[in-house]
C-alpha positions, 0 to 999 in steps of 0.5 A: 308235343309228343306222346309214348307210352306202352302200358298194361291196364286194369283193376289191382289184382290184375296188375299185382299179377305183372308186379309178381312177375317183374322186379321192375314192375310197378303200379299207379293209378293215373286219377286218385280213387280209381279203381283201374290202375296201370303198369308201364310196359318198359323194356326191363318189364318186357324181358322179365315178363320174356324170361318168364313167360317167353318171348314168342313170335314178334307181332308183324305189325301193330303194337310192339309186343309179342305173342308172349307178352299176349299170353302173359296178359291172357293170364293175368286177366283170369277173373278181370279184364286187362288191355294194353294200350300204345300210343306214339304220336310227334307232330301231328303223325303216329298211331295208337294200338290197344288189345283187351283181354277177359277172363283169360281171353282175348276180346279185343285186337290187337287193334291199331290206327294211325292218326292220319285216320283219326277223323274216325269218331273217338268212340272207334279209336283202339285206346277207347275201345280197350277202355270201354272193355275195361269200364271206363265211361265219359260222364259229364262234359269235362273229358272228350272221350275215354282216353281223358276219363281214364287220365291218358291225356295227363301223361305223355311218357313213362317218366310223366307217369313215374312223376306224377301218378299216384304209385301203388306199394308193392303188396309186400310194402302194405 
């Protein structure tokens, strides 16, 4: 079965940042009482965040964002941590990407994997990596490693998310 999403993550603050910028934005929450929270990176998402920021130049390789949307996230993590986390996986093949961005700087990435080297222990994997930036931990034996923690597992495209997450009204609903 496969698996796509494109994704910002992060504490609320962070994310209303993207929810300012784009009119398509919006914010879930992938477990309940968590206190990261999530924006998929749509195409609409993209080009309101282009229109704003600028596209800049396309990264050659790795995941599908642009040097623009690097600096649109380097801004919203002022006073945060914000990662983008990628995955596209169908059959065995694919790969994963992550970036970590703190305080306005980027710390880690971007970063991507195939899963042909998916033999690497989970804790190296760039999704994992991002989450552990942003504070996620494995506690207990019920989640194999940050990416179930934080919910990932659950959701296997933006649909799914739209569909099951918990959505966050926008901070002019409150």
């Amino acid at each position: 079965m496969a698996h796509a999403l494109r994704l910002f993550a992060g504490p609320l603050m962070a994310m209303r940042v993207f929810e300012q910028a784009s009119p398509h934005a919006r914010i879930f929450a992938l477990r309940p009482a968590s206190d990261l929270f999530v924006v998929p990176l749509d195409d609409a998402v993209q080009d309101d965040l282009h229109r704003l920021a600028g596209t800049g130049d396309w990264l050659e390789e790795g995941p599908r964002i642009s040097t623009g949307d690097m600096a649109f996230a380097a801004r919203a993590s002022q006073g945060a941590a914000v990662a983008y986390l990628e995955t596209h996986y169908s059959g065995g093949a694919g790969e994963q990407s992550a970036v970590l961005w703190k305080d306005g700087r980027l710390v880690l990435g971007p970063l991507t994997m195939a899963l042909t080297a998916a033999r690497r222990p989970r804790s190296l994997w760039p999704v994992n990596a991002a989450l552990r930036g942003l504070g996620v931990r494995t506690e207990g034996p019920q989640f194999a490693d940050e990416f179930d923690a934080f919910g990932l597992g659950e959701y296997r495209s933006h649909d799914d998310i739209a569909a099951d997450a918990l959505f966050v009204p926008p901070r002019t609903a409150l």
